[in-house]
N, C-alpha and C positions, 0 to 999 in steps of 0.2 A: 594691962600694959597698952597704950594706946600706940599708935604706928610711930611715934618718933621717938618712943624710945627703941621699938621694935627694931626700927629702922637698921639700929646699930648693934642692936642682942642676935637677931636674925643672922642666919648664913648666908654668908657673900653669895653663891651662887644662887640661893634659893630667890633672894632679892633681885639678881639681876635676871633670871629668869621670869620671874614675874614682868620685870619690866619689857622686858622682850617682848612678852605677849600681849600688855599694853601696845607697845610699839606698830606691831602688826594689827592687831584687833581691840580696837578701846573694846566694844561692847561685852569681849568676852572676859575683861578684868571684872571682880565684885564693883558695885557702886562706888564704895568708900574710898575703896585703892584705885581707881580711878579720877574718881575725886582731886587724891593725894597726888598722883603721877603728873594728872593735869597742873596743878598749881607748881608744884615741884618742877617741873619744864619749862618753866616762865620764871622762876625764882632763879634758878642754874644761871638764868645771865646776866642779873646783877647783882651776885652775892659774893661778900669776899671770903679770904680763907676760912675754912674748917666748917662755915656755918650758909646754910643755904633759906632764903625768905619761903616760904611753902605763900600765894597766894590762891585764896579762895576766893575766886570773882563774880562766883554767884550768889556768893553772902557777905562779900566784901569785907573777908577777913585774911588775915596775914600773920604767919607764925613764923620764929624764926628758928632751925633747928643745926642742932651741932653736927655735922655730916665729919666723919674721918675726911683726910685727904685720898684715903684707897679705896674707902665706898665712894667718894666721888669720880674717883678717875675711872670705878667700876662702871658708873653710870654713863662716862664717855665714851668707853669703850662698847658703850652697849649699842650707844648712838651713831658708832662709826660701823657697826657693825650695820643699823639698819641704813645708813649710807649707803652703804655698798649695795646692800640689796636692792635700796630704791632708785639710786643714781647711776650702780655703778655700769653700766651699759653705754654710760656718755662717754664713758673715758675706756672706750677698746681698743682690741687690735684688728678691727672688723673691716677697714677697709682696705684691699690688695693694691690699690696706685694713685692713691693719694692719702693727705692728710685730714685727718677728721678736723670740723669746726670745734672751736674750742665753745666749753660751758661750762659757767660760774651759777653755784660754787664748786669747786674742785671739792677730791677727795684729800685733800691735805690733811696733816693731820693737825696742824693749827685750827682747821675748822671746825674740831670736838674739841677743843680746851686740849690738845695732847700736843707731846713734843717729843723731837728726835731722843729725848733724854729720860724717855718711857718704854724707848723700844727695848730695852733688858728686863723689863720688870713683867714678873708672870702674874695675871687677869684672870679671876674663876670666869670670866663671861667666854671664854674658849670653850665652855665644857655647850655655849649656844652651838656651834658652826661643825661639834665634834672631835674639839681636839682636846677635850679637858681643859685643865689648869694650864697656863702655855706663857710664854712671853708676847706681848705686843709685836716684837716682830717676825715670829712665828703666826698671829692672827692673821695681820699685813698681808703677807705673802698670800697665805690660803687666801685669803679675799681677792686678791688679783689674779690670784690663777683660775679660782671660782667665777668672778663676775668682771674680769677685764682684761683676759685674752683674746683667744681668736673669737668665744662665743658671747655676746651679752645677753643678758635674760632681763625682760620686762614682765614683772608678776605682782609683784605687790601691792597692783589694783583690786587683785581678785578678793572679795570677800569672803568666801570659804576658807575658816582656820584650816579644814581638814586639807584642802587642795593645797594651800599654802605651804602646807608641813609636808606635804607628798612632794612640791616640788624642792623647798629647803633638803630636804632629805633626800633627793634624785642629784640636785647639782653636788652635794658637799660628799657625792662618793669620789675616791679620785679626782677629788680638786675639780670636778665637772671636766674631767678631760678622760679621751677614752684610753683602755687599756686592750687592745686588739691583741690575739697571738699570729701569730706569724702566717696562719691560713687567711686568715681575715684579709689581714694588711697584704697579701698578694692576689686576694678576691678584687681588693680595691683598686690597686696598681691594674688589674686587669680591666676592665671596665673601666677605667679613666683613659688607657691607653686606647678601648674602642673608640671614646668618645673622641677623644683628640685624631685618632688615627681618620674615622670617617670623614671627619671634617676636611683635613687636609686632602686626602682623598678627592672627595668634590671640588674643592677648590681648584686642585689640578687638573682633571679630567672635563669639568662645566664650569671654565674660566666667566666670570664676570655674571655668570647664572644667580638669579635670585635660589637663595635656600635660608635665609634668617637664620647662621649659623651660630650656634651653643659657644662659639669659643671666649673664652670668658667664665664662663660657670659649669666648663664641663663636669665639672664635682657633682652636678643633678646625677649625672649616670649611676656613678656608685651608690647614691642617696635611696634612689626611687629602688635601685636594684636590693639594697639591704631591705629596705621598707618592705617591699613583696617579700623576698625569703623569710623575714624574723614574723609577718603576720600573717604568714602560710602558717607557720609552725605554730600560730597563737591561733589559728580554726578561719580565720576568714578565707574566704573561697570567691569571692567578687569583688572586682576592684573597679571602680569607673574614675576616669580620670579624665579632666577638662585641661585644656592649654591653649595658649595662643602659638604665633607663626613660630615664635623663636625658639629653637631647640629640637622643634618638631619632628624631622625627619633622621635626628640624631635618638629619640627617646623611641621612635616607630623601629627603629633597626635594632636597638641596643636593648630595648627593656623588653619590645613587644613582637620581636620576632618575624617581623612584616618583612620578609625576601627581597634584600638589596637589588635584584634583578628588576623588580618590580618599581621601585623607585628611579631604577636608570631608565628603564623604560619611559616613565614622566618625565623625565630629563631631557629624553632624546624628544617628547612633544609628537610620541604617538599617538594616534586614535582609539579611540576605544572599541572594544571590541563587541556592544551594544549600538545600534542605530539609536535606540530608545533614549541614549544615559549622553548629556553633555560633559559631565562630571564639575569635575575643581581643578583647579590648583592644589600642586601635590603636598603643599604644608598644612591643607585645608578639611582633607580626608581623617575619616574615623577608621576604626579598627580592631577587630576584637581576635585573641587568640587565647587558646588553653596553653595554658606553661605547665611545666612538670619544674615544681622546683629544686633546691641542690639536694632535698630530704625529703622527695619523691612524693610533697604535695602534688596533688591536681589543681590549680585553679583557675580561674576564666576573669582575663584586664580585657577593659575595654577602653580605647580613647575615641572621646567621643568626637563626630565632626563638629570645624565650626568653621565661620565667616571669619572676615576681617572685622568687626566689632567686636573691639577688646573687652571682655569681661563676659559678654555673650553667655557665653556656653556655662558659665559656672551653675547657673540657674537650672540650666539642661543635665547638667550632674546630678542634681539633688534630684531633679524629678526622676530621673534613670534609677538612682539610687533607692529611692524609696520605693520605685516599683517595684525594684526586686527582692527590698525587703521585707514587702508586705507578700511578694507571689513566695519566695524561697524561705524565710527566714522569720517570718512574722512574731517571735518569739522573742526574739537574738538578733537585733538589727545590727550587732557590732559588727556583724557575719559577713556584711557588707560594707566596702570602706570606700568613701570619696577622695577624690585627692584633685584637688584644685588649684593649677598653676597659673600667676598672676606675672603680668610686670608691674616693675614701678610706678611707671609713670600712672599706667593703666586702672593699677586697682585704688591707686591715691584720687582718679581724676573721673570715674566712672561712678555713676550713681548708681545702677541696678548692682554694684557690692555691696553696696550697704542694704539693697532691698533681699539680697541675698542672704547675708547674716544675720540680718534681724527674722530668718524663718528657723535657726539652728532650733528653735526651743519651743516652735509649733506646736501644737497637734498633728497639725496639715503636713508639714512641711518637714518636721526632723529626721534627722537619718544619724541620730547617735552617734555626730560628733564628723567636719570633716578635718583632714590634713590640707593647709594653706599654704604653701608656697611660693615664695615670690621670688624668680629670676631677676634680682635687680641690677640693673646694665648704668644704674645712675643716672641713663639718659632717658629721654623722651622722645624716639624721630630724632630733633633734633634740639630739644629744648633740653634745656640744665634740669637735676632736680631741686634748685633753688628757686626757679621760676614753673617750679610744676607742683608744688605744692605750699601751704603755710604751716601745715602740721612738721612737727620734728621729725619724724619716719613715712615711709609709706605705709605701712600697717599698721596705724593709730585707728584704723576702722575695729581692729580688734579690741578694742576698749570696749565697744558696745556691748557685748556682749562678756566681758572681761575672760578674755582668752588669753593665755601667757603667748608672749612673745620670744623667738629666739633669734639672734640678728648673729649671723656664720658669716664669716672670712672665709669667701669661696674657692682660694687656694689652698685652705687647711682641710683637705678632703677629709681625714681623719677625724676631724672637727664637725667635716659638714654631714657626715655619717653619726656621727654621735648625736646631734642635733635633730635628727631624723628618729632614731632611735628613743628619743624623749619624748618628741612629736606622738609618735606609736603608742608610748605605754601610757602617754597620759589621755588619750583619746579611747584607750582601750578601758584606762581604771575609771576617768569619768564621763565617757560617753557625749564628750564635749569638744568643742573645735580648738585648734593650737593652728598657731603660724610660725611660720619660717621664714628670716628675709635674708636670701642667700644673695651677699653684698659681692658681684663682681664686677664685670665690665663687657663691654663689647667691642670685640677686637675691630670689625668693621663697621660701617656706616651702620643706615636703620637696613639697609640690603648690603650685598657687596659689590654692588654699586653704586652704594653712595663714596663722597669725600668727606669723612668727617670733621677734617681740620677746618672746613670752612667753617663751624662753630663752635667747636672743640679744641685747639690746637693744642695745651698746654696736657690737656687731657690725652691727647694721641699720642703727645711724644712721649708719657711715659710711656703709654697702652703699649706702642711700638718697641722699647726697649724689655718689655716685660716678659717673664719664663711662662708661659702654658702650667697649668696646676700638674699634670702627669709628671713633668720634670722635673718640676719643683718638690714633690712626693718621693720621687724615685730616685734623686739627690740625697734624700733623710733615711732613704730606708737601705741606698748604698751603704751611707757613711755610718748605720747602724749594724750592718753586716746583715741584712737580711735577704739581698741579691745581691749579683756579680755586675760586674762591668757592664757585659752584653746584652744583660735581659732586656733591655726594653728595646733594643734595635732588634733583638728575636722577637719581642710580644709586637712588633710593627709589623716586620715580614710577614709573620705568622699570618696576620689581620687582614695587611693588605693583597696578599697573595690570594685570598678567599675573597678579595669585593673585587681583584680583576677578575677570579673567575668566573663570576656571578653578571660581572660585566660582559665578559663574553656573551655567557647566556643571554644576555638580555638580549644582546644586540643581533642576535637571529630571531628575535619574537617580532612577528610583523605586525602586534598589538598591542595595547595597553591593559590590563587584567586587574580590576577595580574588586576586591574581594567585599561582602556585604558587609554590613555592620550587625552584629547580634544577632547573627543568621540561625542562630538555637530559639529566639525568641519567636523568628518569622519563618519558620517550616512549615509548609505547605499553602503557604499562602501566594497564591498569584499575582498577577504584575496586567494592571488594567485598564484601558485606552477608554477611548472616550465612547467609542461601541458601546463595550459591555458595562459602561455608566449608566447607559441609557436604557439597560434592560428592564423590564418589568420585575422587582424582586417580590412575591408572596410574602406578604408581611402581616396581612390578618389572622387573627388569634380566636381560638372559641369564647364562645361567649359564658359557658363556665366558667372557665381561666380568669377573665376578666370580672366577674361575678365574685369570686374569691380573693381575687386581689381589692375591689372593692369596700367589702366588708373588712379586709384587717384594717385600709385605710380610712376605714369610718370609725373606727372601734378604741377608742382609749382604754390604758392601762385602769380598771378599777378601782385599784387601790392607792392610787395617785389623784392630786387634786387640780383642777386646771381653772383657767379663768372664765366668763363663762363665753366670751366672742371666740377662742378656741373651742370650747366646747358643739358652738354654733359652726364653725368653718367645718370642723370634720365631718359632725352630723351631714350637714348639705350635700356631703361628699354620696353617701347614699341615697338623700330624697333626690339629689342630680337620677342616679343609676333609675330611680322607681319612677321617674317624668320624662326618661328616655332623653334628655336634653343634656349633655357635659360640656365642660367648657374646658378653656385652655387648662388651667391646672391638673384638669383628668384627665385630659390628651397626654398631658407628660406625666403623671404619677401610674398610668396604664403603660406605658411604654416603658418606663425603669421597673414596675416591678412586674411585666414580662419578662423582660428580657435579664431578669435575677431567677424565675423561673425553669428557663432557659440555660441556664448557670454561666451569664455574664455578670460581672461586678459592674457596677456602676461609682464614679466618683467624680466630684462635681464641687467646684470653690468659688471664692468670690466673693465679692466685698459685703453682700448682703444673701447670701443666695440661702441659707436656711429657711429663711421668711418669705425671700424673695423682696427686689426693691420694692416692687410695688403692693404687696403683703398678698399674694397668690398664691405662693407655692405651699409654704408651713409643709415642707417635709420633716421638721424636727419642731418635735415640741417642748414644752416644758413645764412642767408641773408648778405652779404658783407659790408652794411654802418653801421648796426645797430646791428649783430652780433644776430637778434632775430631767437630762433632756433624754427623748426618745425618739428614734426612727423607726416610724411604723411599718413601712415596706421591709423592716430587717424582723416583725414580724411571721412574715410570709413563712413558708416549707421551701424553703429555696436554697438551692447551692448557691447563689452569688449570694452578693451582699453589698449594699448602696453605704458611700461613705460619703460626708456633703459638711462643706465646711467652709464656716465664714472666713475669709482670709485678713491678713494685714492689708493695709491702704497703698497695694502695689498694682500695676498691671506689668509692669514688662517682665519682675523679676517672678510673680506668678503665673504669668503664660507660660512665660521661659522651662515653670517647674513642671507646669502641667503636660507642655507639648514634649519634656522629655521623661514623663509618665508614661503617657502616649505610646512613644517608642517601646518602652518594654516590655508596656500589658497592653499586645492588643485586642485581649478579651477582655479589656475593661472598656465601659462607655466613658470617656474621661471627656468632660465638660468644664469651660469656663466660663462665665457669664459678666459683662461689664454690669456694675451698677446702672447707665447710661451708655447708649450705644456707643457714642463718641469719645468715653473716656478710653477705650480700646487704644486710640491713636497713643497712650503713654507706652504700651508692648508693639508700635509698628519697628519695630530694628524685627524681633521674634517674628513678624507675620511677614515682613520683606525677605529676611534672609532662610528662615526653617521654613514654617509654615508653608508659602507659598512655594518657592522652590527649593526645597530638601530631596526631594523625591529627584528633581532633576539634577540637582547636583552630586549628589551624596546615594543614592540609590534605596534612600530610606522610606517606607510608607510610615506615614501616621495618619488615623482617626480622629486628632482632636475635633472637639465639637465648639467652637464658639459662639454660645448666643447673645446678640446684639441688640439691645430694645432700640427701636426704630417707630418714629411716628410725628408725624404732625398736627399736636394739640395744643398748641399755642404758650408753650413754657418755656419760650427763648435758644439764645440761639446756641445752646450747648444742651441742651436737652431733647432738642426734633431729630437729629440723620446721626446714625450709625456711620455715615462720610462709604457710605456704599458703593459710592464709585470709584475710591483707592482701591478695594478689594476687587472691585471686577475687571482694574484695570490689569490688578496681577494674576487673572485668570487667563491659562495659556491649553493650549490642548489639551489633557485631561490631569493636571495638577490637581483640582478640586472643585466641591461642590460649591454652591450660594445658593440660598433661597429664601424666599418672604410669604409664608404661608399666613392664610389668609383663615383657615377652620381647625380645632385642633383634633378630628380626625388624622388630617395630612400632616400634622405635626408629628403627629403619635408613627405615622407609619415612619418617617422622614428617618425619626430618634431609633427607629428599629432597623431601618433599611442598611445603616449605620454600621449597624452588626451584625449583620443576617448576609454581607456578601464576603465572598472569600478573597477582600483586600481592601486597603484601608485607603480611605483622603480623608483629607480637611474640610470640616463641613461649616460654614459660616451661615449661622440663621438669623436676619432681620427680625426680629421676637416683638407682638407688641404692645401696647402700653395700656388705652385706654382698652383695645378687644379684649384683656385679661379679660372684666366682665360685661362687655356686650352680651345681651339678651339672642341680638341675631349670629354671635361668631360660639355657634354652638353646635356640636356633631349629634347623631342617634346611634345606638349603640351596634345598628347595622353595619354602619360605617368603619367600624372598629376592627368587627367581626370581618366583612366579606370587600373591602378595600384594599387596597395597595397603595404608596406615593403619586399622586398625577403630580405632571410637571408645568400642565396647563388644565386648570378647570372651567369648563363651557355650559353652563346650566340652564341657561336660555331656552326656553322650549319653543314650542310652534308656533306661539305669539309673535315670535321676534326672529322668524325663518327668512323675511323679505324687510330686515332692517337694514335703513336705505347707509344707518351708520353701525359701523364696528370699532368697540375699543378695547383696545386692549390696555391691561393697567396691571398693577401687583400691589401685593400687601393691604394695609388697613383704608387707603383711599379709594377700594373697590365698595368698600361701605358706606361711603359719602356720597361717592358716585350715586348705586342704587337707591340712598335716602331721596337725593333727588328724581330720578328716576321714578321712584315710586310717588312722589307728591308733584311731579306735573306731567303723570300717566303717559311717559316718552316710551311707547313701545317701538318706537325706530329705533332706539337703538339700542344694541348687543354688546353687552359687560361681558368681559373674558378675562380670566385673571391668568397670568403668568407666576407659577408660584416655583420654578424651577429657573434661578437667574445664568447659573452656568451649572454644569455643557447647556448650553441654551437648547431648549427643543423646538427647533427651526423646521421639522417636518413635523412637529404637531402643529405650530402654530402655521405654516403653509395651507394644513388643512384646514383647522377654521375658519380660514380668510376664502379659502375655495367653498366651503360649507356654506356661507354667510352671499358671498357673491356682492359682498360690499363696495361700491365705488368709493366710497369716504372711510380709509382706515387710519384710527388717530391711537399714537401714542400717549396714555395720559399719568404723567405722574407729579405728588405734588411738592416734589422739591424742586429748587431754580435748574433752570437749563442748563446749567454748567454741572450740577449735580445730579445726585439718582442715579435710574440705569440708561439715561436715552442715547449716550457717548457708547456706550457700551452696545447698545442694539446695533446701533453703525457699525460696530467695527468686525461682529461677529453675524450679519445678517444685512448685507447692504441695500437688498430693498425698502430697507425701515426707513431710508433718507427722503424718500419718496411720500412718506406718510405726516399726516399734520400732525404734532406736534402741540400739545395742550401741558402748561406748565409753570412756575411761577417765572419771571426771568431771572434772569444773571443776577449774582448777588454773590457778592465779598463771603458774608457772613450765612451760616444756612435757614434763618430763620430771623423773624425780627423778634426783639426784646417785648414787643406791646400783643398782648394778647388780641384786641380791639384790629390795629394792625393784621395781625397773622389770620384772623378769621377772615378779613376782607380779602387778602390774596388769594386764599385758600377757595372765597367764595367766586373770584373772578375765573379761577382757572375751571372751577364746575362748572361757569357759565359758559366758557368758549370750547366744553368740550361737548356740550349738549347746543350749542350757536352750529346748526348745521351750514346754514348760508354761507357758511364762511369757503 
């Protein structure tokens, strides 16, 4: 029996289920009936009654067959069926004050071939959505209660039958609308009435005060507050959560416990109770507390701090996250859950979301799945979101990665709780990101003191006429008999009775009390000035230790095949150790796998860094037939363990991830590397707002390590300067390190000094290019052993005791320098390398200048005088203005494009720094 006669022998249902599954998934239907559906889909719309054309277009045949008129209308109904699935989200009840835009084509049902004069006749395709055998408009219904009320669901992008069917099968219980009992739905009422209640609260008390208030979407409250109780109870024990300004101090009180006192405190524009600490602005702060939830979980939310760069911090989630699921959870990363709150305008208009998302399914990067969020207020500051975006939603970023979408009517708390709840269990079954785009409003300007009518007016004046989601809630569950009259003027009292007295409190505290962030991760670890920067730390290692590490890094797996220039790179790695000569690569393959010895972990990313860009490093290999890769340092007998990983083609969204790795392990060496020094400037928002001043705002230490290839070799003007003088210019008393080593001794020690002191900074190392293999940029293995970091190296001996010139210089042009030096036998004058850029060491370098007794001391470095460090010696050492100054000049760009060019500059500034007459 071939399929057309089949077509009409076959059981209704079984056929229109087939078709269903076509509908969703072609590739999962057999060939043939795939085939059949395709041409049958195309025939359906110009065939007249009883008989439908079947064309085959890829063999360019056409059949015509006799369809009943009830298998056809079966087929209609299967079509309106995946209508709703695919469309039916355009046609909600998702927005609380205003009208949605209209979109063609409707769900009518003229637009499946069906008519009002269908809606009595019962459909086997009901037994698709769960209702069995059914009337049309019993189907009808379900499908608008299902996909076009309060909630719309966007999924039927995802190509997973299985997820597909997990969500078909989540929405079509209860109509996808929840069924709460009576505790529930007063849990909710309660926590909607904080949130409302806070707000106004502040409002009244800090009249015209900026607080980026929630009102509009207070429904987040009950959301975030189910969310933690239902994934308490599912085993998760960490929560880290990113947000912007708005709601902030609403979700700090309400979900996380942070002492209102403490808050009024920021209000009233106290001091803080640190000399040290300037702080933030109080929507700006992180926060971490242990909750006991309703069912006597323990677990530990953290929100993390961020800047005013919206999207910022989402990046700092993920690396927070994965730290703690590699230190706690390493197994079970579900254990740990992200939760990343976006706005509108924000996560539609920022690009490091999309460099964010695209890590969900990393190696490097994934954290099994986060919850996305989007407080959507419709506006932008002050722009529509008609003109803030082109895509149809703001969370079409979810596509990339094909993550279901849930778009909540922010007054249907009931709704926006259920939607949360779907969020939960599908992140939980597949370990994958879901969004929420909680559609409300903002009752005030983009502060509360703005006027929003000046661009909004039609939009205020409903905004203005409109009920608070609590009242609107507490109206339904009146007139449902589920509270009395009074409750909510007693759940007000009750509320605000406890924030004036909390108010009181504050207002006898004569200070501000900034509580740490993740103060379990950072026990015992001290808080360090620019003094004990400056200390000498013992950072040399025995020379067995390094002997041993040696050998595993020389030694390939035997039974693996490799090519044979690896073969050659590791070997060397040993004939290095037996000629006593190492170069940069062994400086830092000695330093990570000490300090895994030691039982620090090491991890390390970046767009090239397995290899390294310039093919130096090969800490991971790979076997030639089978491409299986190996870290040989994970060889070792060592408690740590080195993890190094090429990243995606980001910088901000991978700094972002690393420097809030950073934060939670600070016994990891966590490193990031540009391919190019200068590509770094794609992550400067993360090195202006964290990096650099986190410490000073936020109270937070972090260790990242950024290394930046820095050099002038003549390969244009995006490949010379790591732009070294942005970072030094954000060097402030002892925020962080900077350095430009020059041997990979002092490299080695720098990588170790890192982690060998009892608190963390930011270390930015100038890294460089060609000295990878210089013959002369090579250490002895003395130096490994019985050294420590210098911050200035003076190696000039007694030759050069009465040199009439002294210069001083940093990095790889101390090499250029001495090539000439040594070819027209200048023993006047005295090279001294600066390899410690901040805390500048101003009383070392005092003393070689006293040592030397030089009249002529020259700054010499060879990038233009606008660049480099020589702006930077000024402003932290102002005898330096006094000194000549050897350099290329001023120049727009850092480097010129002509190789020819760049050696002739290169060569003039060696000449005027060895031109003594001058």
């Amino acid at each position: 029996m071939d399929k057309f006669s089949f077509l009409n022998a076959a059981h209704t249902a079984f056929f229109a289920q087939l078709y269903d599954e076509y509908l969703i998934n072609p590739d999962r239907v057999e060939p043939s009936w795939r085939a059949f559906f395709q041409g049958f889909d195309f025939g359906m719309e110009s065939a007249g009654d009883g008989e439908v054309q079947v064309v085959y277009e890829d063999r360019g045949e056409t059949k015509t067959v006799d369809v009943s008129e009830k298998m056809r209308k079966e087929f209609e109904v299967v079509q309106l069926i995946d209508g709703y699935r695919t469309r039916g989200h355009l046609f909600t009840k998702t927005n609380p004050v205003r009208e949605r835009r209209k979109y063609e084509p409707t769900l009518e049902l003229s637009n499946f071939g069906l008519s009002d004069a269908d809606l009595n006749t019962e459909f086997e395709s009901g037994e698709l959505i769960g209702l069995g055998k059914t009337t049309l408009k019993n189907i009808v219904n379900h499908l608008k209660q299902v996909y076009c009320d309060s909630i719309g669901v966007e999924y039927m992008y995802v190509r997973s039958p299985e997820q597909v069917k997990w969500i078909q099968s989540w929405l079509h219980r209860n109509n996808n609308h929840p069924d709460f009992d009576k505790s529930q739905k007063l849990q909710i009422l309660k926590k909607l009435n904080e949130a409302v209640s806070f707000e106004s609260f502040l409002h009244t008390k800090y009249v015209g005060q900026k607080r980026f208030s929630l009102e509009g979407n207070e429904s987040l409250i009950p959301a975030l507050d189910s969310l933690i109780e239902n994934a308490a109870d599912k085993g998760v024990n960490q929560f880290v959560l990113g947000m912007a300004h708005r709601g902030r101090l609403n979700v700090l009180s309400n979900i996380f416990g942070k002492p209102v006192s403490d808050i009024f405190s920021e209000f009233d524009g106290k001091d803080y109770e640190q000399d040290i600490f300037d702080g933030d602005v109080k929507y700006h702060l992180g926060y971490t507390s242990k909750r006991k939830t309703d069912n006597g979980n323990q677990i530990n939310i953290n929100i993390v701090p961020n800047p005013s760069h919206l999207e910022t911090v989402g990046a700092v989630v993920e690396g927070i996250a994965r730290a703690k699921q590699d230190m706690h959870t390493p197994d079970d990363f579900s254990k740990v859950l992200p939760i990343v709150l976006h706005g509108d305008a924000a996560i539609a208009g920022q690009g490091v979301v999309y460099e964010v998302v695209q890590m969900a399914k990393l190696d490097a990067y994934k954290t099994a799945g986060t919850i996305h969020l989007v407080v959507n207020n419709q506006v932008g500051f002050t722009t529509n979101y008609l003109d803030a975006r082109s895509s149809t939603y703001c969370t079409d970023i979810a596509k990339v990665t094909l993550s279901p979408v849930l778009h909540v009517n922010a007054d249907d708390a009931e709704a926006v709780v259920h939607a949360m709840n779907f969020a939960f269990e599908y992140r939980m079954q597949f370990q994958s990101d879901v969004f929420i785009d909680l559609l409300g409003y903002r009752k005030y300007g983009h502060n509360e003191g703005d006027e929003p009518r000046f661009t909004q007016p039609q939009l205020y004046k409903a905004i203005s006429k409109h009920e608070n989601p609590r009242d609107i809630y507490a109206d339904k569950l009146l007139k449902a008999g589920f509270i009395e009259e009074n409750t909510v003027a007693d759940l007000e009292k009750a509320y605000k009775d406890k924030l004036e007295d909390q108010l009181i409190t504050s207002r006898k505290q004569e200070n501000t009390v900034i509580t740490p962030f993740m103060q379990d991760e950072w026990e015992g670890y001290e808080t360090a000035d620019e003094e004990l920067m400056m200390k000498v730390v013992k950072s040399g290692v025995k020379k067995k230790t390094l002997e041993e590490i040696t050998k595993t890094i020389s030694t390939l797996p035997k039974d693996e095949n490799f090519i044979r220039k690896i073969k050659k790179i590791v070997e060397s790695r040993q004939q290095m150790w037996d000629e006593d000569k190492l170069d940069w690569a062994m400086g830092e393959h000695l330093a990570y796998g000490s300090l895994m010895l030691e039982g620090y972990n090491v991890r390390m990313s970046g767009q090239d860094v397995e290899r390294g860009t310039f093919s130096h490093r090969h800490a991971v290999v790979k076997s030639e037939n089978h491409e299986n890769e190996f870290i040989l340092h994970n060889f070792l007998d060592a408690e740590g363990k080195m993890e190094i990983y090429n990243s995606h083609l980001s910088e901000y969204g991978v700094v972002g991830f690393e420097y809030g790795y950073a934060m939670a392990q600070p016994e990891t060496l966590t490193i990031w590397e540009a391919q190019f020094g200068d590509f770094s400037n794609g992550a400067q928002i993360m090195i202006d707002q964290y990096i650099s001043a986190g410490e000073d705002k936020w109270k937070n230490q972090n260790g990242l390590v950024l290394l930046l290839p820095h050099g002038y070799e003549g390969q244009g003007a995006e490949h010379s300067s790591a732009r070294m003088e942005r970072y030094l210019q954000l060097c402030a008393k002892d925020n962080m390190w900077m350095a430009n080593c020059t041997t990979p001794a002092n490299m080695f020690h720098l990588l170790r000094r890192q982690m060998l002191v009892n608190y963390r900074k930011p270390l930015t190392v100038f890294t460089p290019k060609s000295l990878l293999r210089s013959p002369r940029a090579v250490s002895s293995i003395d130096e490994f052993v019985n050294g420590h970091f210098q911050e200035v190296i003076d190696v000039d001996g007694d030759a050069f005791a009465k040199a009439e010139t002294l210069v001083f210089t940093s990095g790889k042009f101390y090499y250029d320098l001495l090539e000439y030096r040594e070819e027209h036998d200048r023993n006047d004058v005295a090279l001294v390398r600066v390899e410690q850029l901040f805390p500048l060491p101003v009383e070392q370098i005092k003393e070689v200048i006293k040592k030397y007794g030089s009249k002529d001391v020259v700054w010499a470095q060879e990038e233009p005088r606008n660049m480099g460090a020589y702006s930077h010696l000024m402003l932290h050492m102002p005898e330096t203005r006094t000194w000549r100054v050897c350099s290329r000049n001023m120049y727009a760009a850092p480097a010129s494009g002509s190789s020819t060019r760049s050696k002739a500059r290169q060569a003039r500034v060696i000449e005027d720094v060895f031109n003594t007459n001058k």
